[in-house]
Each structure stands twice: as structure tokens, then as C-alpha cells.
C-alpha positions in Angstrom: -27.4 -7.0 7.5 -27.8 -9.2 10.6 -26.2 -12.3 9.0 -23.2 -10.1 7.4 -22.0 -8.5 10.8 -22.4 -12.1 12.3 -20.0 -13.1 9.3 -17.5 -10.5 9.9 -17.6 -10.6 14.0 -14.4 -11.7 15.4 -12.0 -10.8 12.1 -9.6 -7.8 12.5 -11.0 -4.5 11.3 -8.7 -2.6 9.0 -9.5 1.0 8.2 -8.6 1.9 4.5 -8.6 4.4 1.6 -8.2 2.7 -1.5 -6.0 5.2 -3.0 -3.7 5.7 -0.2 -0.4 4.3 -1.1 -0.1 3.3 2.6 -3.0 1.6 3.0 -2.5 -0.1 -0.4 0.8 -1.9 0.6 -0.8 -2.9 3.9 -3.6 -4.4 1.8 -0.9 -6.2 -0.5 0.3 -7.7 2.5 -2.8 -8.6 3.9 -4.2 -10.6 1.0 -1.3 -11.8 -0.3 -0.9 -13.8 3.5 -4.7 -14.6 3.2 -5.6 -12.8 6.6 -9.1 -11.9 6.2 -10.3 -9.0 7.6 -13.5 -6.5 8.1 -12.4 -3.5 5.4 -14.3 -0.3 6.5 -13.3 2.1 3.7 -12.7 5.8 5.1 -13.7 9.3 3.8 -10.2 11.2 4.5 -13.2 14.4 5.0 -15.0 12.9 7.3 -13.1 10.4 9.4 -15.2 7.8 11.6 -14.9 8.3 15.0 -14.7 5.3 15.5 -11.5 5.2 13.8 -10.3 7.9 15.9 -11.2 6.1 18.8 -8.8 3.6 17.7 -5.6 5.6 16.6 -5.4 9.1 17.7 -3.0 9.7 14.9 -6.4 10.1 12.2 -4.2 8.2 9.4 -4.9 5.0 7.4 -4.4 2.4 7.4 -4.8 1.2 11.2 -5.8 -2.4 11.9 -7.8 -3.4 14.8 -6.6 -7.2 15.4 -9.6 -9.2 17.6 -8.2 -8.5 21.1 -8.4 -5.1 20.8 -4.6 -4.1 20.1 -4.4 -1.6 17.3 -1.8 -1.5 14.4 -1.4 1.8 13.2 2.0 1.9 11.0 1.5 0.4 7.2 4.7 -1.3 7.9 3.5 -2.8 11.0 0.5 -4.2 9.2 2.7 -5.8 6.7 4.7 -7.7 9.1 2.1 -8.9 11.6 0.4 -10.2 8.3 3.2 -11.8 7.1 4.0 -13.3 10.4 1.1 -15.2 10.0 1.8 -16.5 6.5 4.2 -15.8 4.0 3.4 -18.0 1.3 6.1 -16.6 -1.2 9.1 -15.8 1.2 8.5 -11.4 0.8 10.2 -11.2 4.6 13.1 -13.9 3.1 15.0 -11.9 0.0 17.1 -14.1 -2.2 19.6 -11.0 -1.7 20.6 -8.7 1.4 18.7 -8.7 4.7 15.9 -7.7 6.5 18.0 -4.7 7.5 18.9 -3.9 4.0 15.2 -3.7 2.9 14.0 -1.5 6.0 16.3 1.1 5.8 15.5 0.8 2.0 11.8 1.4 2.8 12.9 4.3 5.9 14.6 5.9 2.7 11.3 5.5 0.4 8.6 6.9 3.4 11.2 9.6 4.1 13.5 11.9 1.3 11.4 10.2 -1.3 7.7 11.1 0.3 8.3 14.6 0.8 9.3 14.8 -2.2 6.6 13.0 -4.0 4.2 15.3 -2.1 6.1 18.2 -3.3 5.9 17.2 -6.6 2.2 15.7 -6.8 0.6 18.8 -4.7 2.6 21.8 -5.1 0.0 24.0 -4.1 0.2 22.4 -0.6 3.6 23.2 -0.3 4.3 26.5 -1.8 7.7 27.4 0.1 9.0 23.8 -1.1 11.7 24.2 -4.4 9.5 22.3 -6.8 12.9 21.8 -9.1 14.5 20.6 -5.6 12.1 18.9 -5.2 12.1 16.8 -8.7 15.7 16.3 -8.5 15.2 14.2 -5.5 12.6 12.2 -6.3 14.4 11.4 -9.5 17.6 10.7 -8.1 16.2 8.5 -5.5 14.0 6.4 -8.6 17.2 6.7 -10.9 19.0 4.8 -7.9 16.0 2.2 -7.8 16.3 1.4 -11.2 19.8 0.7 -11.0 19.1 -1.8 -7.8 16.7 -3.4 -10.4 19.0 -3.7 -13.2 20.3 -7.2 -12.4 16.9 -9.2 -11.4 13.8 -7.2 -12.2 13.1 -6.8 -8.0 15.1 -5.4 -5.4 16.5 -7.5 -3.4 17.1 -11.0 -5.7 15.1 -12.7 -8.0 12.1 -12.2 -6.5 9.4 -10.1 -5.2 10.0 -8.6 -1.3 8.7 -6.9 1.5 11.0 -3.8 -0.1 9.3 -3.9 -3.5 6.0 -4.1 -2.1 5.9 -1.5 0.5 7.6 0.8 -2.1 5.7 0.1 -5.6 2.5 1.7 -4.3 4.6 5.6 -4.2 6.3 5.0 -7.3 2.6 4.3 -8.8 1.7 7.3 -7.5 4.9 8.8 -8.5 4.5 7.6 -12.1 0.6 9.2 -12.4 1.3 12.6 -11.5 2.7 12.9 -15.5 2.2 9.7 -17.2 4.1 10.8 -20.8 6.6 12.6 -18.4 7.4 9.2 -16.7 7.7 7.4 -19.5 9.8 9.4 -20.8 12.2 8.5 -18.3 15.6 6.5 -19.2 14.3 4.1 -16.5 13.1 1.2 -18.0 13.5 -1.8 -15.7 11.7 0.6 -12.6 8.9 1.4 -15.5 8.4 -2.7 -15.7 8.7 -3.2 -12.0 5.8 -1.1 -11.8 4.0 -2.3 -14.4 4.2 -5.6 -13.4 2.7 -5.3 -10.2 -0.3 -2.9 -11.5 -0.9 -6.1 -14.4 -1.2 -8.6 -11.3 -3.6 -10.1 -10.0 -3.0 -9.1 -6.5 -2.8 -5.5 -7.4 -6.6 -5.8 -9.1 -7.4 -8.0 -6.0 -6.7 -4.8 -3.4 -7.2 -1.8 -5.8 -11.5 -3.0 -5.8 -13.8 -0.1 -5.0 -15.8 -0.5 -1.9 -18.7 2.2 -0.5 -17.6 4.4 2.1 -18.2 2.7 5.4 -20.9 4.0 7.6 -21.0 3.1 11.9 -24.8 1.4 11.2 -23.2 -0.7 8.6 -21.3 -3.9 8.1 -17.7 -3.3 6.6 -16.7 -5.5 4.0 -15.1 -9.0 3.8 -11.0 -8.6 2.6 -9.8 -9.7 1.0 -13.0 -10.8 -1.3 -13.1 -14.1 -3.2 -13.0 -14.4 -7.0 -16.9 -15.1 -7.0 -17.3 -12.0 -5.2 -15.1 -9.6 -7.4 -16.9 -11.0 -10.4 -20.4 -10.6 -8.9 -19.7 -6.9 -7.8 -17.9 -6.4 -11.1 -20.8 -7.6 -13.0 -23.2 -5.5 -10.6 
């Protein structure tokens, strides 16, 4: 135990939930810039306070960098990792701007989140119009697919910041009713997806770590290849 926290002393500490679509994309960005960090996987129950102590705001993901300042906004995360490296150009599009992709993203964590929570826990919001809510989550994917039509991502011929932050919600999105989704006349958004669930990255970030306890070491993130095979093989 010694060794490990000596191993993992003086690497940012990110706070996750492996299924949280928020936390995922800020673990896309983080392994895909090859930032390592110490992962300390949350219970959403029984938050550490440790991670309170950090971020008032009780969410993840927050990252805690080595000089103490505290990231608390998925987007955030994304850039400050990217800002270090940004091996395949996501914060460059081969089409639009910077601009163009954040207020695509505002759009995505805003009309489109409330209505993905409306439609994935009802019960949570029973004064929300479910059918209200369905029409807007499908008229903001139906526009998605359309920006898609031409290249396969959204903004040129390759992945960006935009499809990354918003593929984890439209995973989400697509699970509440998998025939029900595919179903959909949206076939180049059903292959956007898919394509980044069949990656490599995606399998990378989507590994199952042990809650984190305060007497424990976190975990290494991202892991190596030796390490997802040993723990797969475990």
C-alpha cells in the first residue's frame, strides 16, 4: 500500500463515477492527452468528504491538479487536459470553430440534459411532460444526425472536442430503449455512437474500479494495456 501511494503522490486526483456521462467525457479527455492521474472512484450515496472538501458543489467529476487548484466543470477538465496535449487536434476541428462547438456542447448539457433526465427517470420528474419531453430530445438528436450526414463527426472529418463531450449523453440517451433507438431513422448518429463505444479509448475509460476508500490508494489513470489485461484476467 506504501509503495502505491508513493506511486501516485504528486499526480492530479480526479474524482469519478464510471457511469456518469460527465465524468466519462472528462476521462476521454484525460487519457486520450495521456495526463495521468490518481482515479478515486465515488459512491454518488456516500460521497467522500474529502471530495467535498474539494468542490462544494458534491458533483463529479472534479480534478484536484498538484498545487491544490480544483477543476470542477467536465468541460474544464477537458480543456486543461488538452492544453497539455492534444495528440489528434479534438480543440482544432477541420470545420467551424471553437465557438461553434461550445455553444454546440451549451446546447447538449442544457435543452438536451433535461430532457434526457426526463426521459431516462420520469419518476424523478413527475410534473415534467414526458411526450414534451421526447420531442425534444429527438429533435435536438434528429438535428445531430443531420450535422453528421456529410463526414461521420461533427465538426469535419474528424473526431472533436464537440463529439466527445456529447457522445457520452447520447450513449446514455440510446440505453434508456435500445430497440426504441434503433428504431430511429437516424443512422449516421447510430454509427457515431457506435463507433466510439467499439474504440479503444472508450473500453480504456469505461474499466471498473473499487469504490475509493480515505485509507486507500486511488488508482493509476489512465492504466496501461498490461494493467487492463491483468485486472481483466483477475
Amino acid at each position: 500500500m506504501a509503495e502505491q501511494l508513493t506511486a501516485l503522490q504528486g499526480l492530479p486526483v480526479l474524482y469519478s463515477f464510471r457511469r456518469c456521462p460527465y465524468a466519462m467525457r472528462a476521462r476521454l479527455a484525460l487519457a486520450q492527452a495521456g495526463v495521468e492521474c490518481q482515479l478515486r472512484e465515488v459512491v454518488l450515496k456516500d460521497k467522500p468528504a474529502a471530495l467535498l472538501a474539494a468542490s462544494p458543489k458534491a458533483t463529479v467529476p472534479v480534478l484536484v491538479l498538484a498545487d491544490g487548484t480544483v477543476i470542477d466543470e467536465s468541460l474544464d477538465i477537458m480543456l486543461w487536459a488538452l492544453g497539455q496535449n492534444d495528440p489528434d487536434g479534438w480543440l482544432a476541428p477541420t470545420a467551424g470553430s471553437m465557438d461553434d462547438m461550445r455553444a454546440l456542447i451549451a446546447r447538449n448539457d442544457g435543452e438536451f440534459k433535461q430532457a434526457l433526465d426526463r426521459c431516462k427517470y420520469p419518476n424523478r420528474h413527475p410534473e415534467a411532460d414526458a411526450a414534451a419531453a421526447q420531442d425534444a430530445a429527438r429533435a435536438f438528436l434528429s438535428g445531430l444526425n443531420e450535422q453528421l450526414a456529410a463526414t461521420g463527426y461533427l465538426f469535419g472529418r474528424d473526431p472533436s472536442l464537440a463529439d466527445m463531450a456529447i457522445r457520452p449523453f447520447v450513449r446514455q440517451f440510446a440505453g434508456i430503449d435500445e430497440a426504441a433507438w434503433q428504431a430511429q431513422p437516424w443512422p449516421h448518429l447510430q454509427a457515431w455512437v457506435t463507433r466510439l463505444t467499439d474504440s479503444a479509448l472508450f473500453e480504456q475509460v469505461m474499466n471498473k474500479y473499487p469504490a475509493w476508500h480515505p485509507d486507500e490508494a486511488g488508482v493509476l489513470f489512465p492504466a496501461d494495456a498490461d494493467t487492463l489485461e491483468g485486472q481483466a484476467s483477475a
